[in-house]
C-alpha positions in Angstrom: 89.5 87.8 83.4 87.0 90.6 82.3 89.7 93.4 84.0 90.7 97.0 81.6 93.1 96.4 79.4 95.2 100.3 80.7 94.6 102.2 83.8 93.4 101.3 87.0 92.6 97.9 87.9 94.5 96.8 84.9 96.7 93.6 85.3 100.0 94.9 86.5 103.2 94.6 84.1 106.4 93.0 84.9 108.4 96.2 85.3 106.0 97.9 88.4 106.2 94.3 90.2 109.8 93.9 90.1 110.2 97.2 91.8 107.7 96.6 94.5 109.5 93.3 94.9 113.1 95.1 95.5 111.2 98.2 97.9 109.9 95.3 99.9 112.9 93.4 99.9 114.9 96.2 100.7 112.6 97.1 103.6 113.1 93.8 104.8 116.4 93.5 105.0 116.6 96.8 107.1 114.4 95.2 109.4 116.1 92.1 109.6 119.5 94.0 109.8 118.2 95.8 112.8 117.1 93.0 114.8 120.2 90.9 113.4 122.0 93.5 115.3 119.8 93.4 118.4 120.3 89.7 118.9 123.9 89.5 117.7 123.0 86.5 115.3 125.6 85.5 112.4 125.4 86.2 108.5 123.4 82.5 107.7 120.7 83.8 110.6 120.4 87.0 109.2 119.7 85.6 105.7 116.7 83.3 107.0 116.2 86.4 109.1 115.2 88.4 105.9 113.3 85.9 103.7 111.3 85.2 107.6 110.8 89.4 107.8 109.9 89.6 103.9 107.6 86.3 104.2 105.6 87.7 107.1 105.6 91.3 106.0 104.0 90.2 102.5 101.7 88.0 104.1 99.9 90.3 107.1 99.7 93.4 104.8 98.5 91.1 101.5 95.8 89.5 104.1 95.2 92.9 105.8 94.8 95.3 103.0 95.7 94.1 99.9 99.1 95.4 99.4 102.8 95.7 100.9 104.7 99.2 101.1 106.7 98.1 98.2 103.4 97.3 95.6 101.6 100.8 97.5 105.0 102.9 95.9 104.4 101.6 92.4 101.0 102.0 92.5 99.9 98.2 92.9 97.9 95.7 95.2 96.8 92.1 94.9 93.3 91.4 94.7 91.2 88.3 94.5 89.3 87.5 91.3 85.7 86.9 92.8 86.2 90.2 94.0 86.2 89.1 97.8 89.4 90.6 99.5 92.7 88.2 99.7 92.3 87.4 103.5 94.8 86.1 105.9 94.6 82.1 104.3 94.9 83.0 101.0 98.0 85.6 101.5 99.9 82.6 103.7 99.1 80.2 100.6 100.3 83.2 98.0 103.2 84.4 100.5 104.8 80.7 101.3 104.8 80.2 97.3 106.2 83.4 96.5 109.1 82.6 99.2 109.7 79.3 97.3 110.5 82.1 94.3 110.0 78.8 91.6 106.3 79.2 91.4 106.1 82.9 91.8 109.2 82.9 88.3 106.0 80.6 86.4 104.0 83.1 84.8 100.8 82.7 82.6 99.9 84.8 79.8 97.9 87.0 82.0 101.1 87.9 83.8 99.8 85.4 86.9 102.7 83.2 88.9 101.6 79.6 90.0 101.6 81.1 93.4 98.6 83.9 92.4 97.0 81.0 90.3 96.9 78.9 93.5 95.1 82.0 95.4 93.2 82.8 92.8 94.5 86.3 92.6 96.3 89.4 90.3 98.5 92.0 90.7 96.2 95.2 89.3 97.3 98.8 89.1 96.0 101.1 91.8 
């Protein structure tokens, strides 16, 4: 893919993703407990609640700038291969396959789920 092999800008690992996963996740179910609490909704809402927090939260900040709160802690962010940033179609196409969780568990060699393969994009160290 013509990226460094160490260092910044360097395909990111499995170990710094699944920590920025569980940061975001965690952030999202705060938020989802909050407003869970604020419109007095049952333990099957607040479920959908979080996945709906966590979907949009990965989306707008992937589209916006390129990484979530969780993937900024660990020192990652997604980028798009061409080199063109990720953009608000491309996030909602990476972001509603990451939410199915199948594709984003399919990993390629290069440490890419079906769901960055079908935005054409990497995780990369910061």
């Amino acid at each position: 893919m013509g990226l460094p092999r160490e260092g910044t800008g360097a395909v990111a690992g499995y170990g710094r993703r699944l920590g920025a996963l569980v940061i975001d996740w965690l952030i999202a179910l705060a938020i989802a407990a909050a407003l869970a609490g604020a419109l007095h909704v049952g333990p099957q809402t607040r479920s959908l609640l979080t996945l709906l927090v966590f979907g949009v939260m990965a989306w707008l900040l992937t589209g916006l700038v390129g990484t979530t709160l969780g993937k900024r802690l660990c020192g990652l962010r997604v980028v798009r291969l061409d080199g063109r940033p990720v953009g608000p179609f491309w996030a909602l196409v990476r972001t509603v396959l990451l939410v199915l969780v199948v594709p984003a568990l399919i990993w390629d060699r290069d440490y890419r789920g079906l769901h960055d393969r079908a935005a054409n994009t990497v995780v990369v160290r910061l």
